[in-house]
The first five atom37 places (N, CA, C, CB, O) and aatype in JSON, in Angstrom:
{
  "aatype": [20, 20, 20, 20, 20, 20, 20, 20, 20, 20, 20, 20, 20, 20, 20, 20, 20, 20, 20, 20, 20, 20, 20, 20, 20, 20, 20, 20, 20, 20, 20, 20, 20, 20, 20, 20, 20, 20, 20, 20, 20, 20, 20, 20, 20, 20, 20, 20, 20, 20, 20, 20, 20, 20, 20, 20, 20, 20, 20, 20, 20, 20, 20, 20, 20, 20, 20, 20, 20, 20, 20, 20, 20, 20, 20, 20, 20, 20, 20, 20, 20, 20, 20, 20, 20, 20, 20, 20, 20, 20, 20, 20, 20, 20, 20, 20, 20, 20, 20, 20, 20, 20, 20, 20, 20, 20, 20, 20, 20],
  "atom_mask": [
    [1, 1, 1, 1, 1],
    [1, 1, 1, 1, 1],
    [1, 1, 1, 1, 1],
    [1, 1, 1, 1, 1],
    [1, 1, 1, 1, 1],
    [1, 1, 1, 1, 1],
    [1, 1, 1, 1, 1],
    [1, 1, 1, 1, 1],
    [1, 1, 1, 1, 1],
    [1, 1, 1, 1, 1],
    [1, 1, 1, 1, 1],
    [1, 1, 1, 1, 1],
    [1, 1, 1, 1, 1],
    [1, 1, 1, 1, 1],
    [1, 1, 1, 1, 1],
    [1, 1, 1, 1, 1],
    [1, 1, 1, 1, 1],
    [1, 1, 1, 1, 1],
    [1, 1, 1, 1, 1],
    [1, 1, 1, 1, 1],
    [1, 1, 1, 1, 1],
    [1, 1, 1, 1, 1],
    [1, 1, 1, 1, 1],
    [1, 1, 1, 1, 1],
    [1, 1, 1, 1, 1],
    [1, 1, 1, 1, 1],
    [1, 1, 1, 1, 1],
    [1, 1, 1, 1, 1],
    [1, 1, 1, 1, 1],
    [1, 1, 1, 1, 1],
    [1, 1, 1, 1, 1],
    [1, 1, 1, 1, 1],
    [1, 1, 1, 1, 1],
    [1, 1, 1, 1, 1],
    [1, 1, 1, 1, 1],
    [1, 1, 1, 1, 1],
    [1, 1, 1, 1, 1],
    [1, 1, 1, 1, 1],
    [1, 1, 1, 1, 1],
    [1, 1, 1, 1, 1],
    [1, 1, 1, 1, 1],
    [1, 1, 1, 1, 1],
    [1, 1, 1, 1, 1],
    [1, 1, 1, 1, 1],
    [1, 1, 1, 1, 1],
    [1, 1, 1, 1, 1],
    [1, 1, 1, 1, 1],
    [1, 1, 1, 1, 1],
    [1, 1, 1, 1, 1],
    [1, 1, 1, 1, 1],
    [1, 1, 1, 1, 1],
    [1, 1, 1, 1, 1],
    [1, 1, 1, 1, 1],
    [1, 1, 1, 1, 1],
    [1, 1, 1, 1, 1],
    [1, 1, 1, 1, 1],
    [1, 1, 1, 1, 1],
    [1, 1, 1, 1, 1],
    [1, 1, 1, 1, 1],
    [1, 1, 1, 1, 1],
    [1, 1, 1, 1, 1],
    [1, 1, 1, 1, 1],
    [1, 1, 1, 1, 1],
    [1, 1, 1, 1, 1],
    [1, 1, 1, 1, 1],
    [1, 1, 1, 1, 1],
    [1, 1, 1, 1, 1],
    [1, 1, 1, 1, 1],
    [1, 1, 1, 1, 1],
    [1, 1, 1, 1, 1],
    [1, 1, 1, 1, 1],
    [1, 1, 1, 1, 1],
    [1, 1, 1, 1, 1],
    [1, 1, 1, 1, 1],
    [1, 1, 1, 1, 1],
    [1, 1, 1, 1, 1],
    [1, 1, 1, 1, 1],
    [1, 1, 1, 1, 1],
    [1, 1, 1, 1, 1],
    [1, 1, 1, 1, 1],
    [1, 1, 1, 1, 1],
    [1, 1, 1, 1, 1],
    [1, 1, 1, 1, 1],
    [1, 1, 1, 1, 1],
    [1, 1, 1, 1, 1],
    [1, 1, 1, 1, 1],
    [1, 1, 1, 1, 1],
    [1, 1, 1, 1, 1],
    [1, 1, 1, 1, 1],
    [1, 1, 1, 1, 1],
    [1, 1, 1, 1, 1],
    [1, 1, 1, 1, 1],
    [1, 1, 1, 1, 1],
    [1, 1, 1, 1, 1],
    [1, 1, 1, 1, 1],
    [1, 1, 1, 1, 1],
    [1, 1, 1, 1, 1],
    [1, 1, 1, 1, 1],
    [1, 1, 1, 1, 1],
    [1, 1, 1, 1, 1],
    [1, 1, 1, 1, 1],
    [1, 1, 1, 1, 1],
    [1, 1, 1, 1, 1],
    [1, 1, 1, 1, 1],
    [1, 1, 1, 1, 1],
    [1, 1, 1, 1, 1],
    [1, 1, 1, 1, 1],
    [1, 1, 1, 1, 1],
    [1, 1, 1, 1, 1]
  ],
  "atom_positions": [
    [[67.08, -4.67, -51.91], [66.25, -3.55, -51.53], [64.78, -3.98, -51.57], [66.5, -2.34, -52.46], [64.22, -4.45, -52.56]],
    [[64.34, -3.81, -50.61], [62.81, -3.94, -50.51], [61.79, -3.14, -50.81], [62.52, -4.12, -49.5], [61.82, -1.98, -50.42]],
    [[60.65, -3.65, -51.6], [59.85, -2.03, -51.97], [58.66, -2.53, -51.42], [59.63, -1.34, -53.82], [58.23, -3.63, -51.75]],
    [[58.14, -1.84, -50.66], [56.91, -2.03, -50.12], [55.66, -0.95, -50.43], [57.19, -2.12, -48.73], [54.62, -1.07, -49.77]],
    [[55.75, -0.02, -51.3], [54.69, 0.6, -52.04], [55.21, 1.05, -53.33], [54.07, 1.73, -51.3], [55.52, 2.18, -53.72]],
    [[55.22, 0.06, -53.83], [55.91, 0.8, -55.26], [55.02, 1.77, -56.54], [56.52, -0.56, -56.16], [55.43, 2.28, -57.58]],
    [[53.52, 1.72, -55.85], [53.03, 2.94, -56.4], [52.04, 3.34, -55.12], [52.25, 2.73, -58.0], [51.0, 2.86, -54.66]],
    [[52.84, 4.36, -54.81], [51.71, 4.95, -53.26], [50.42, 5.33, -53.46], [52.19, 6.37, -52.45], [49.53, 5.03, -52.67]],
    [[50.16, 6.27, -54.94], [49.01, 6.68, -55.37], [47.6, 5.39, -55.67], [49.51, 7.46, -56.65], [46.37, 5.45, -55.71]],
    [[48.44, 4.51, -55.81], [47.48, 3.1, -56.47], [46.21, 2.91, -54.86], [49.02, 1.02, -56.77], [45.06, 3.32, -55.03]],
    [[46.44, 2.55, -54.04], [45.5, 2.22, -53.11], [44.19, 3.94, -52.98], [46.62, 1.74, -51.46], [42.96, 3.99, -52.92]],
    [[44.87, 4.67, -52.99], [43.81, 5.85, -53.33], [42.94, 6.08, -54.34], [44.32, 6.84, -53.43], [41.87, 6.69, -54.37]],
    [[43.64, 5.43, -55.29], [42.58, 5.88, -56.71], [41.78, 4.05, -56.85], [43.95, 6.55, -58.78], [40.93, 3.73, -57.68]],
    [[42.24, 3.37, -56.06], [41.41, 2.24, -55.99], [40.3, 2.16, -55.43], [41.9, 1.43, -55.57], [39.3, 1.6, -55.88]],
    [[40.45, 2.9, -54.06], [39.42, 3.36, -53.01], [38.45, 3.93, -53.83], [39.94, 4.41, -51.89], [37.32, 3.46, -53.93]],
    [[39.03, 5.42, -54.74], [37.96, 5.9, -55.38], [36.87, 5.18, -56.41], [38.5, 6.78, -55.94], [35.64, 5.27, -56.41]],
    [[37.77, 4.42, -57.31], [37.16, 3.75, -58.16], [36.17, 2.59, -57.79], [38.06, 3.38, -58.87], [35.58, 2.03, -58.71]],
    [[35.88, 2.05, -55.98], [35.27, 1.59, -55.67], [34.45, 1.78, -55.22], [35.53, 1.22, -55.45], [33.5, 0.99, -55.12]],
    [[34.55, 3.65, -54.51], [33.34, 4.02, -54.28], [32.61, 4.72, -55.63], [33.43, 4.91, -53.09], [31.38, 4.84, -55.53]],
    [[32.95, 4.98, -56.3], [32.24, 5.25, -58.08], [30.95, 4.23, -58.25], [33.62, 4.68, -59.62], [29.73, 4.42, -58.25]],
    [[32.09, 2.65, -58.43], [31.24, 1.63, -58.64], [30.41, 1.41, -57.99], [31.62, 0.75, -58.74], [29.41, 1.05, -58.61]],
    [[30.25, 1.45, -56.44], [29.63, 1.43, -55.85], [27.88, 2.11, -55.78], [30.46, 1.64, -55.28], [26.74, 1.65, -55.68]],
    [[28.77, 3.93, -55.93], [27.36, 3.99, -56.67], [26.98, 3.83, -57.45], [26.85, 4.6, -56.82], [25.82, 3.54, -57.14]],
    [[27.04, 3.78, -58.24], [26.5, 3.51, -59.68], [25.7, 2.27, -59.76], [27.65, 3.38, -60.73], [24.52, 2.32, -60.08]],
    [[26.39, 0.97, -59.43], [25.32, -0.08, -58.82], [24.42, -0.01, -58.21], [25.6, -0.77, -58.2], [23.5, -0.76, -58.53]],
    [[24.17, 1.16, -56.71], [23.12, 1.63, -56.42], [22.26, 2.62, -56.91], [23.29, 1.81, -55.63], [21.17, 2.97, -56.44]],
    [[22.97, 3.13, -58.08], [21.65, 3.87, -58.37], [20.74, 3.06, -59.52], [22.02, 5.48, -58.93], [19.51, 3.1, -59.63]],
    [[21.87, 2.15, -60.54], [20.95, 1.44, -61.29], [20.12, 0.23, -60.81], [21.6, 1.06, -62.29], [19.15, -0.27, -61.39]],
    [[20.68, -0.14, -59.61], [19.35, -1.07, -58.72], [18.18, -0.42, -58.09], [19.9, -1.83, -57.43], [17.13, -0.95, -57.72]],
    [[18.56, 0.94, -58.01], [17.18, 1.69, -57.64], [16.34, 2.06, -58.74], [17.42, 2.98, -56.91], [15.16, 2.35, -58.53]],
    [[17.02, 2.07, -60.35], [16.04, 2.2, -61.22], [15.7, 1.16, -61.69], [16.24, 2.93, -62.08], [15.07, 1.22, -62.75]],
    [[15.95, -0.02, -61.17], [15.43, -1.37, -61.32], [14.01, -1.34, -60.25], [16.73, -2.6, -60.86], [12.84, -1.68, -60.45]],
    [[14.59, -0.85, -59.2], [13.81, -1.02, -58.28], [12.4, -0.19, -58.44], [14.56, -0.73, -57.16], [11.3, -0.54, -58.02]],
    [[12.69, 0.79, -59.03], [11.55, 2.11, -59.4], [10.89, 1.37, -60.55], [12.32, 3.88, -59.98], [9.67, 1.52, -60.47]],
    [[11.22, 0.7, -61.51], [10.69, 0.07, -62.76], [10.21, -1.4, -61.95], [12.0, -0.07, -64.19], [10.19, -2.55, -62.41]],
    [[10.02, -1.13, -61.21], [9.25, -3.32, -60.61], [10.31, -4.1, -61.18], [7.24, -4.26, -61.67], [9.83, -5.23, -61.26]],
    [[11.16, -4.13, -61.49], [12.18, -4.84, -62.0], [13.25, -5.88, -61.19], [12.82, -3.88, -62.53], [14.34, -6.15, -61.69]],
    [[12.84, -6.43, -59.9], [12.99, -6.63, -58.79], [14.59, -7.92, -58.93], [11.37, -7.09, -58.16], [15.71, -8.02, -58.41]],
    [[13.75, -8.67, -59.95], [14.76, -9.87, -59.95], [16.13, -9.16, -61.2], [13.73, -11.66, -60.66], [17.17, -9.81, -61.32]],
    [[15.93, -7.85, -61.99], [17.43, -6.92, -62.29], [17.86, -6.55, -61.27], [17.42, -5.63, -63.11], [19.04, -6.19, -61.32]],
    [[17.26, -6.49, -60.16], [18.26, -5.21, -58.81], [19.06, -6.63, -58.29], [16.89, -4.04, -56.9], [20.27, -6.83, -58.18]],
    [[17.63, -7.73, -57.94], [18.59, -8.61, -57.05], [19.97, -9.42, -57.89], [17.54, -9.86, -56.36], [21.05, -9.82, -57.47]],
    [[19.36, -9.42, -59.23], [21.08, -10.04, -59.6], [22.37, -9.55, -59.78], [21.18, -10.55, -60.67], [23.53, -9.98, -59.78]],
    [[21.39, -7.8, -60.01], [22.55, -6.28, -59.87], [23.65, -6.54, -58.49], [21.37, -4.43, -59.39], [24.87, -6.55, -58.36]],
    [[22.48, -6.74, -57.61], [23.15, -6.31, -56.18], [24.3, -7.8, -55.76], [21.57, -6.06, -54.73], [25.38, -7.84, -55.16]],
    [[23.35, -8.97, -56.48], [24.33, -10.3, -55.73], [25.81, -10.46, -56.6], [23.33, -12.11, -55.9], [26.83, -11.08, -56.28]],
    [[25.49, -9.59, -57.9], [26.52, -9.82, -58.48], [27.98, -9.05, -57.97], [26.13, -9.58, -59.74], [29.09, -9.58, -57.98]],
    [[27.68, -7.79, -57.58], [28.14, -6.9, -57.19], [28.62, -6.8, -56.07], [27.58, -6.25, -57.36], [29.44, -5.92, -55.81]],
    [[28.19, -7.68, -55.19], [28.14, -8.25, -53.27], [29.38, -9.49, -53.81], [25.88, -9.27, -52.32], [30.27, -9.6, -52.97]],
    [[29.48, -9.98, -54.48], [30.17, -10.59, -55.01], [32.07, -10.27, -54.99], [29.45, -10.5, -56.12], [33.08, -10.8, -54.53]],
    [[31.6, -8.96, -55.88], [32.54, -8.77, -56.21], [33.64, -7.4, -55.09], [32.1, -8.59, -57.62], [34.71, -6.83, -55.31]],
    [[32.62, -7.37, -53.9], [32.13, -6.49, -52.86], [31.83, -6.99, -51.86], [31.2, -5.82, -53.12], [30.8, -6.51, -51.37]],
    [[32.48, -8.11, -51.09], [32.11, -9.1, -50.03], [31.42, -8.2, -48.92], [33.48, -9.97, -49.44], [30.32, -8.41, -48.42]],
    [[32.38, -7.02, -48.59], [32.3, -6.61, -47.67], [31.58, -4.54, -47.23], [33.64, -7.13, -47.46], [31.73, -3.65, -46.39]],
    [[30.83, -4.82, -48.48], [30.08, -3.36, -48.56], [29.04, -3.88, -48.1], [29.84, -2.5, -49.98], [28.65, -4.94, -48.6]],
    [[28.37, -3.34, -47.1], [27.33, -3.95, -46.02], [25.95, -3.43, -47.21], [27.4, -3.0, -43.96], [25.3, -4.39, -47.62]],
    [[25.57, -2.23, -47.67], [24.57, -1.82, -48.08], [23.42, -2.88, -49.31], [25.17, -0.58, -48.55], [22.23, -3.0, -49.61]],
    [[25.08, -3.56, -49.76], [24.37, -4.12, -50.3], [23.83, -5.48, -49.92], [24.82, -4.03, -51.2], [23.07, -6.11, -50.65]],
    [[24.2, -5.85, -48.9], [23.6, -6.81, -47.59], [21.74, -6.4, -48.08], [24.3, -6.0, -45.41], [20.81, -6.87, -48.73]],
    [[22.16, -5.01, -47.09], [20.43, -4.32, -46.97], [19.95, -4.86, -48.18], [20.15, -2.39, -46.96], [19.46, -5.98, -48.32]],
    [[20.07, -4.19, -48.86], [19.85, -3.96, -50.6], [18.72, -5.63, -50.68], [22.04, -4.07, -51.9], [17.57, -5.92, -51.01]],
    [[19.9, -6.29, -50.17], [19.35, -7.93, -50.84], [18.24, -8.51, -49.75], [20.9, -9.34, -50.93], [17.25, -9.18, -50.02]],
    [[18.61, -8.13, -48.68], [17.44, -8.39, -47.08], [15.67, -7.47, -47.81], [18.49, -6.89, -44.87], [14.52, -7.92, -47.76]],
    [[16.05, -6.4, -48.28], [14.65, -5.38, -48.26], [14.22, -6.06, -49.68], [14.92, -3.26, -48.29], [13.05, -6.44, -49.75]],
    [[15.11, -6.26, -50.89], [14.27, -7.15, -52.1], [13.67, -8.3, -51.71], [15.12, -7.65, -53.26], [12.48, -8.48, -51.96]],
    [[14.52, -9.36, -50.97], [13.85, -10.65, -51.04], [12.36, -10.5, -49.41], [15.51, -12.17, -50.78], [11.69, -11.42, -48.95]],
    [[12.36, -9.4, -49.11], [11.98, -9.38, -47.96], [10.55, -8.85, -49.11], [12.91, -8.44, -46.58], [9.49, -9.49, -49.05]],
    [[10.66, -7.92, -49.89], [9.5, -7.64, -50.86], [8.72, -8.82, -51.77], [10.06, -6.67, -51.83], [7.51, -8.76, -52.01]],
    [[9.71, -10.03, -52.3], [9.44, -10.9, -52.68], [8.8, -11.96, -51.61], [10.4, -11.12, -53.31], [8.2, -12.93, -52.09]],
    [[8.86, -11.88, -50.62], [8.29, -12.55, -49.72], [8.91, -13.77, -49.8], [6.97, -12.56, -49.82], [8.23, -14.79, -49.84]],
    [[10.4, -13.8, -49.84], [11.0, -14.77, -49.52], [11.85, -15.02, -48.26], [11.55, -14.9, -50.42], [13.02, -15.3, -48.53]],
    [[11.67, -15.0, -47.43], [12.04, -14.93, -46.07], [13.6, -15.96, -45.46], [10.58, -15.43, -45.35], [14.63, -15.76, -44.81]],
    [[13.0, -16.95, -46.08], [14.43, -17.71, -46.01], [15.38, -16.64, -46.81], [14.41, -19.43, -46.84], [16.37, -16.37, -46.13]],
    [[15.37, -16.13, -47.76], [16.39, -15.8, -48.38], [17.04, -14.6, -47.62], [16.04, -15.56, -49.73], [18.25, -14.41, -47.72]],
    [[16.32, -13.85, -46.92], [16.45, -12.78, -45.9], [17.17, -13.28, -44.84], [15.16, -12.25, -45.41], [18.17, -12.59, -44.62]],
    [[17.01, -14.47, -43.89], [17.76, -14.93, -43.08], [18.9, -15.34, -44.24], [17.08, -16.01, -42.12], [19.05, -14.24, -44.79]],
    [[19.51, -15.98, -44.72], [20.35, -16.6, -45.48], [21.27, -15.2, -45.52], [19.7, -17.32, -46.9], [22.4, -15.39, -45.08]],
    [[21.06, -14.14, -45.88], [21.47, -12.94, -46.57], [22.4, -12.55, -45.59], [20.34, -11.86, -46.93], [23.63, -12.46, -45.7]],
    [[21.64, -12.32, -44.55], [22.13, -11.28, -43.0], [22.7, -12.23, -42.14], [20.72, -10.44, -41.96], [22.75, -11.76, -41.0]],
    [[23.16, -13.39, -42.2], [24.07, -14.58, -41.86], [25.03, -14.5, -42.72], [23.49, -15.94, -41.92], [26.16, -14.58, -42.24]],
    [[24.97, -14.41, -43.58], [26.32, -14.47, -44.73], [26.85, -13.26, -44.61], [25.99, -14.71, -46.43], [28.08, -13.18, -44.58]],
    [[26.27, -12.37, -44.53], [26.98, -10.68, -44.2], [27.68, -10.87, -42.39], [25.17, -8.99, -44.22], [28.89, -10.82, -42.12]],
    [[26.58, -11.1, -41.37], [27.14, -11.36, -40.4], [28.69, -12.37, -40.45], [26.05, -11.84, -39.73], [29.66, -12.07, -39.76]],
    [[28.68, -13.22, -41.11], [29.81, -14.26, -41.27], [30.49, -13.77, -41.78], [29.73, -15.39, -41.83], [31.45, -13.87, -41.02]],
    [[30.94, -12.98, -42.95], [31.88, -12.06, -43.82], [32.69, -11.32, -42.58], [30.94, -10.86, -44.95], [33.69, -11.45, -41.87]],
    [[31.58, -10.46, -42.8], [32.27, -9.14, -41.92], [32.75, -9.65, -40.31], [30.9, -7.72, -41.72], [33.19, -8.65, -39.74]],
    [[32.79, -10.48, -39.68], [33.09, -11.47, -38.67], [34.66, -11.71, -39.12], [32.01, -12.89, -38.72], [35.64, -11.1, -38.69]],
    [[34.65, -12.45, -39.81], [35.95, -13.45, -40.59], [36.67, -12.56, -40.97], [35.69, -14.45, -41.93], [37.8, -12.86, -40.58]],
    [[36.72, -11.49, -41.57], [37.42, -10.54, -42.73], [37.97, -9.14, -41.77], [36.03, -9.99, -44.19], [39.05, -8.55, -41.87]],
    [[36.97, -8.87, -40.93], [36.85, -7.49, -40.65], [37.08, -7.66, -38.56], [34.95, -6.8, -41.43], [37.63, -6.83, -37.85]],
    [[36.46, -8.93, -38.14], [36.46, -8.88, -36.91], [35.41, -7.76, -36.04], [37.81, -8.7, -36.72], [35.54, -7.32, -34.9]],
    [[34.18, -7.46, -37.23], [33.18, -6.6, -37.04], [31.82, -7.72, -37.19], [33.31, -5.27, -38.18], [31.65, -8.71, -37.9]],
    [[30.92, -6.98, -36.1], [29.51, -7.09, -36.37], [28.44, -6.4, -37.08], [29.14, -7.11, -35.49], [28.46, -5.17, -36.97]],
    [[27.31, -7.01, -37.95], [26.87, -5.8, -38.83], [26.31, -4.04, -38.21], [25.6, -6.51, -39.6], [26.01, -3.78, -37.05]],
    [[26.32, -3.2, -39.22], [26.22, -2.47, -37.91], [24.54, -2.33, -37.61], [27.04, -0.88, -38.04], [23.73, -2.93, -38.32]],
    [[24.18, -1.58, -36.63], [22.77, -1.33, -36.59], [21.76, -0.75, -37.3], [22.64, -0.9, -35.87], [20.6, -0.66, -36.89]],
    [[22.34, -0.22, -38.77], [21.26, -0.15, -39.54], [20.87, -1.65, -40.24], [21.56, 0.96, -40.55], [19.77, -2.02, -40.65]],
    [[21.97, -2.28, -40.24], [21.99, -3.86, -41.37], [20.98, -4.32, -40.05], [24.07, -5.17, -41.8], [20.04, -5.01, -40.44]],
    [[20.99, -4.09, -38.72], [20.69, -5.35, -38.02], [18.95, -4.53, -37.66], [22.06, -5.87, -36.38], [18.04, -5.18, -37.15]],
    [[18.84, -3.45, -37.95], [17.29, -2.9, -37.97], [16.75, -3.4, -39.1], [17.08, -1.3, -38.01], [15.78, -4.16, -39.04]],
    [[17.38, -3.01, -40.35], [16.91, -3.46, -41.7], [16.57, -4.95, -41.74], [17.98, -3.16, -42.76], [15.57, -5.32, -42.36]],
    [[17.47, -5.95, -41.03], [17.2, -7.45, -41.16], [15.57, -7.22, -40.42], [18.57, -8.66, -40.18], [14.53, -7.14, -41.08]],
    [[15.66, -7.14, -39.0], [14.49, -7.23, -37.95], [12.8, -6.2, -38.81], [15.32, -6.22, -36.11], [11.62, -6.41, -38.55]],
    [[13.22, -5.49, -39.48], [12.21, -4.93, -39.77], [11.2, -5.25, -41.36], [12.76, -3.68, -39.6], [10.06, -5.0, -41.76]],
    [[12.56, -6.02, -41.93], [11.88, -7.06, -43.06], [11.8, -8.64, -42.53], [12.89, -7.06, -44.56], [11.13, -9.4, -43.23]],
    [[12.28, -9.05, -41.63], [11.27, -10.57, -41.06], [10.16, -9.87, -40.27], [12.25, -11.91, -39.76], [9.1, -10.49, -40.38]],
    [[10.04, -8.68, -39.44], [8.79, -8.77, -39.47], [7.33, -8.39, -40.34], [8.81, -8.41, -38.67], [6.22, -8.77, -39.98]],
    [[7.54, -7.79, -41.24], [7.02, -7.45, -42.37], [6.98, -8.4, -44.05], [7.7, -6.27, -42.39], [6.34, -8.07, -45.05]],
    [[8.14, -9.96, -43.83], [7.93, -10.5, -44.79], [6.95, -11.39, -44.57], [8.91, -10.9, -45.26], [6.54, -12.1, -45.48]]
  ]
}
């Protein structure tokens, strides 16, 4: 006998528990972010992108910090690695807020 969902409820309360985490990472990188605390958000967010390949926001998240730090390579680096993810995984392109957010911190870093 074959079981192919042997707990049906499990993928739902996973979903939830990822969008929980989710926020919660964003709101304590925004009180990083509100406190100048710049290099807590970015290790908040890379750690978390991490563990979250494929939650685009926190793409942004890492494009608009290092784009504040005036690190620009790291901004291209960022929105290539998100573009490449979500490519490979998803068979998606980022969508047009990730690809405004990239264009509007290289021109402003």
């Amino acid at each position: 006998m074959e079981v192919t969902d042997p707990i049906p409820w499990a993928e739902g309360m996973r979903q939830n528990l990822r969008a929980e985490f989710l926020k919660w990472i964003l709101r304590i990188g925004e009180i990083y972010e509100d406190e100048r605390n710049l290099q807590d958000a970015l290790d908040l967010y890379k750690r978390a992108r991490d563990l979250e390949p494929l939650e685009e926001e926190l793409y942004r998240r890492l494009m608009v910090l290092y784009g504040r730090m005036g690190r620009k390579a790291e901004v291209v680096l960022t929105y290539r690695l998100c573009r490449q993810i979500l490519t490979k995984d998803l068979g998606l392109k980022p969508s047009e807020k990730t690809e405004e957010i990239y264009r509007t911190v290289l021109q402003n870093a």
